[in-house]
VMD Tcl script that draws the C-alpha trace (Angstrom):
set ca {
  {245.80 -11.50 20.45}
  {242.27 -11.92 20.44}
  {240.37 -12.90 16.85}
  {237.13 -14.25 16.39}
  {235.89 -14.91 12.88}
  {232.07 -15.35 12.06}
  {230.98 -16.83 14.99}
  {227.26 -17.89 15.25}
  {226.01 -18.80 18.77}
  {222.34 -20.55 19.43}
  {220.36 -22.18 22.40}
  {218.51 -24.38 20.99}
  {216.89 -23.49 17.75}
  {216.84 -19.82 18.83}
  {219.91 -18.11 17.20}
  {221.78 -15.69 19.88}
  {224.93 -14.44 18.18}
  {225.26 -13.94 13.65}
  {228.03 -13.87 12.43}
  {229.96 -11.54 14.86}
  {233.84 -11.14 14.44}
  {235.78 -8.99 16.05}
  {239.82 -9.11 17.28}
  {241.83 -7.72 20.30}
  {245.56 -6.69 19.74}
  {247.98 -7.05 22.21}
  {247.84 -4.06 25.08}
  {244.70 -3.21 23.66}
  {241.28 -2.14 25.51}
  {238.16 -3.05 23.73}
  {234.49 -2.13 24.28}
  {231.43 -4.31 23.60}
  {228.03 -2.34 24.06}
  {224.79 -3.09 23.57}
  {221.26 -3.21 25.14}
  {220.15 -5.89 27.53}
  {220.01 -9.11 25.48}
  {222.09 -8.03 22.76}
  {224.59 -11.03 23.29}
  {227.48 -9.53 25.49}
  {227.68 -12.20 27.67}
  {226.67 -14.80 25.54}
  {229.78 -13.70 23.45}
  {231.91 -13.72 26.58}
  {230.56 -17.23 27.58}
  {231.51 -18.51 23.83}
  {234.62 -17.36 24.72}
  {235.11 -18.44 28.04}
  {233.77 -22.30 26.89}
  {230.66 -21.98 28.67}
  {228.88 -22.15 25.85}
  {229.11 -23.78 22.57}
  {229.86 -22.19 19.17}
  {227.41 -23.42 15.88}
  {230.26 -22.15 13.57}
  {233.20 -19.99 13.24}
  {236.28 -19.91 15.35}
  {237.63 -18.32 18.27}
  {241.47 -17.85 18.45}
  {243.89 -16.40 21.35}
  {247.33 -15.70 20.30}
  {246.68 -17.76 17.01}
  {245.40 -20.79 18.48}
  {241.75 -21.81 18.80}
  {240.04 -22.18 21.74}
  {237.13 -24.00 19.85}
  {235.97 -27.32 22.37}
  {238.31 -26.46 24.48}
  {237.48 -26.58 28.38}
  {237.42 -23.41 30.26}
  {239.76 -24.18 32.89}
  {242.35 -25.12 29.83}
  {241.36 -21.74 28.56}
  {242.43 -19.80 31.84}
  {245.58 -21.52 31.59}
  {246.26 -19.83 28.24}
  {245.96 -16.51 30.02}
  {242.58 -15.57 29.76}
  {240.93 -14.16 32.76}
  {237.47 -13.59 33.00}
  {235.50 -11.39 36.01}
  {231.45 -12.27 35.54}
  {228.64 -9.82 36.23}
  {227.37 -11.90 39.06}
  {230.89 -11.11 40.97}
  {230.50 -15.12 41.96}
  {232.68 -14.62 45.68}
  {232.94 -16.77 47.99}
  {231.45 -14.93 51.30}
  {232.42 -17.03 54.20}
  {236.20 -16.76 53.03}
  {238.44 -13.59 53.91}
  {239.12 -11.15 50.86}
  {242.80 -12.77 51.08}
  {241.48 -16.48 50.74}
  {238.86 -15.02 48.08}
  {242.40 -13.62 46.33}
  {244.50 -16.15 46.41}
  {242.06 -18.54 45.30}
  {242.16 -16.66 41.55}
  {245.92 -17.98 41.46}
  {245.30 -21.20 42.80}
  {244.97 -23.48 39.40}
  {247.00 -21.75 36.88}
  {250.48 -22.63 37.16}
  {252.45 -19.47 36.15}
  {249.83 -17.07 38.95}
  {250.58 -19.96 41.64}
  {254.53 -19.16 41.39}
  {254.00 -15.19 42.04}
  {251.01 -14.78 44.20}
  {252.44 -12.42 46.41}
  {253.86 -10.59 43.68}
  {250.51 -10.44 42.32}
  {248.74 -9.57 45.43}
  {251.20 -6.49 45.52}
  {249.49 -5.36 42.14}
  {246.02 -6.39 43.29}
  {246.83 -4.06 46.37}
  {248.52 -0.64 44.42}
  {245.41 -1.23 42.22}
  {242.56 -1.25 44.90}
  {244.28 -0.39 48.40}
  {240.61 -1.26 50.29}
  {241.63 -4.34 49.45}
  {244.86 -4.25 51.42}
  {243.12 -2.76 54.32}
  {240.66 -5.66 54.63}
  {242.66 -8.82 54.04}
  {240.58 -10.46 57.00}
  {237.63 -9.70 56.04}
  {235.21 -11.73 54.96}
  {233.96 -11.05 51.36}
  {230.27 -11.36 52.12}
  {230.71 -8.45 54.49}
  {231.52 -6.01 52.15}
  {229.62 -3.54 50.20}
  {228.70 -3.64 46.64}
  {231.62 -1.72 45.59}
  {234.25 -3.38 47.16}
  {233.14 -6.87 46.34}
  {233.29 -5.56 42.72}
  {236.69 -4.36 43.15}
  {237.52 -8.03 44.87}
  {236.27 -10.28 42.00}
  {238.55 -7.86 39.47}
  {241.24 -7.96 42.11}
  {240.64 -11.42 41.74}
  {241.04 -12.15 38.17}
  {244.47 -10.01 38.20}
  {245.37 -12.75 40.59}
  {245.36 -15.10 37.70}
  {248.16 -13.19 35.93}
  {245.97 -13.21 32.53}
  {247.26 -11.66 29.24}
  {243.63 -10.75 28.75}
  {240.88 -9.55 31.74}
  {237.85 -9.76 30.57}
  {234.96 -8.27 32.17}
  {231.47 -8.65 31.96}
  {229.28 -5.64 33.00}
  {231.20 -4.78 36.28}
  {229.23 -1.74 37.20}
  {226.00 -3.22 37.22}
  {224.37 -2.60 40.78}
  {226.79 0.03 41.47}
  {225.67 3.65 42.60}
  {226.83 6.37 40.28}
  {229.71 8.00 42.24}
  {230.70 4.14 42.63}
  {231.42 3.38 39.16}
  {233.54 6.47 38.17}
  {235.56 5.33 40.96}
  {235.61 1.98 39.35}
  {236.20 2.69 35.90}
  {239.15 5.21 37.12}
  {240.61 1.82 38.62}
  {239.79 0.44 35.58}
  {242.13 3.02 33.77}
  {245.03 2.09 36.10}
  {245.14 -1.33 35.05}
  {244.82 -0.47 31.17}
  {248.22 1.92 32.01}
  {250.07 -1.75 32.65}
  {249.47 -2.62 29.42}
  {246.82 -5.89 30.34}
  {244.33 -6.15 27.17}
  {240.80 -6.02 28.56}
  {237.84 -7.05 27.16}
  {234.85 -4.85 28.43}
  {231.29 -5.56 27.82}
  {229.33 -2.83 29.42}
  {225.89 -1.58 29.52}
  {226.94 2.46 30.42}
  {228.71 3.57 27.17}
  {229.52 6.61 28.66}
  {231.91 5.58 31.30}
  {233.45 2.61 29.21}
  {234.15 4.95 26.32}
  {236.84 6.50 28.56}
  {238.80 2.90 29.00}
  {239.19 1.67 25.66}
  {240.52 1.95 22.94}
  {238.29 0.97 20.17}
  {234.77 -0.02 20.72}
  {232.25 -2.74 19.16}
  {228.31 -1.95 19.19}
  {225.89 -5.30 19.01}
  {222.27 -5.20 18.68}
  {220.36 -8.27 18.46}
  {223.12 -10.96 18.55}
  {224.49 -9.01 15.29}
  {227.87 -6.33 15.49}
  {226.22 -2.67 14.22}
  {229.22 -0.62 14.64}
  {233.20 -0.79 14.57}
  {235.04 2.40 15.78}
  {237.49 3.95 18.22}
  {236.37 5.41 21.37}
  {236.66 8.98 19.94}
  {234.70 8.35 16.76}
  {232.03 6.41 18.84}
  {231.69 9.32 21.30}
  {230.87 11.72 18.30}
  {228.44 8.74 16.81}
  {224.72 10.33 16.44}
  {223.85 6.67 17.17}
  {225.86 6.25 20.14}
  {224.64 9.83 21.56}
  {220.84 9.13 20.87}
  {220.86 5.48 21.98}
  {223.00 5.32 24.75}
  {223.88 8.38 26.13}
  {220.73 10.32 25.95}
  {221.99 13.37 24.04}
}
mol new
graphics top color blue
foreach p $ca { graphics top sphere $p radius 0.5 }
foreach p [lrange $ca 0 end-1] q [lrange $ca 1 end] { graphics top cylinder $p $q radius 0.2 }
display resetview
């Protein structure tokens, strides 16, 4: 679904991302994990089109999303949910909803169909239609902006950090949510700073240090990795 090939990212003359390739298959759930700085969202912005690639190529169901514009990107089916949540808090949690449907044709035809999903997936959600998104805790606006990218009706979700700021009994709820929507068969894209919890989402997990990709495995190997268990979870 997913396949990028050598990609090399800078800003500037400073050199972000080396020759990085990795590839998503269809109902898949992949891991990206790294330190602070290693280049997860820098990846997911090359991705996105927010940034611009040096070389390489990025391509989603065999076509490349090189130069292209992010909004034309959505439209392919690419939905992405960023660490800074990026609500809108005056509007209601519907308004805040609907709005991830708005501009891509195929979402705009089966928003309440899709708000049905949004609301079997997080029920809080359901319960506070009216309510307006700045409002809510930290929790619940983190379910919201993932509720929101559902909206969208992607083939891939991609999510960047989602349980930063969260309390700990907070983000096992999360990531247990985050298991539902896996069971549909949605590809995800995770790029998360607590290995531990994202190990039990996906399927096969990436490691990047210092713009570079250190380690390729599945999510059982990786748990087993003396690298994984003495760098990130503290064993």
């Amino acid at each position: 679904m997913l396949e990028i090939e050598n990609l090399n990212v800078k800003y500037g003359k400073i050199q972000v991302i080396w020759d990085l390739s990795i590839n998503i298959q269809n109902q898949e759930a992949i891991g990206i994990f790294g330190p602070n700085g290693a280049g997860k969202t820098t990846l997911i912005n090359t991705i996105i089109g927010l940034v611009k690639a040096e070389s390489g190529n990025i391509y989603f169901e065999k076509n490349s999303l090189i130069g292209l514009e992010t909004h034309k990107i959505v439209r392919k089916g690419i939905s992405l949910v960023p660490q800074e949540r990026e609500l809108f808090p005056s509007m209601t949690v519907e308004e805040n909803l609907k709005l991830g449907a708005a501009y891509i044709p195929e979402a705009k035809n089966k928003i309440e169909e899709n708000l049905d999903f949004v609301f079997s997936i997080f029920p809080i959600l359901k319960e506070r239609t009216k309510q307006k998104a700045g409002t809510m805790s930290g929790g619940q606006q983190r379910m919201l902006a993932i509720g929101r990218g559902l909206m969208a009706n992607p083939k891939l979700l991609i999510l960047d950090e989602p349980s930063l700021g969260l309390q700990p009994s907070l983000v096992i709820e999360l990531f247990q949510k985050l298991k539902e929507i896996k069971k549909t068969g949605m590809s995800i894209l995770l790029a998360e700073q607590n290995v531990k919890q994202g190990l039990k989402v996906i399927d096969r997990g990436y490691v990047i240090e210092n713009g570079r990709i250190i380690m390729e495995d599945t999510s059982d190997n990786l748990v087993d990795s003396e690298h994984i268990k003495k760098s990130y979870l503290g064993v």
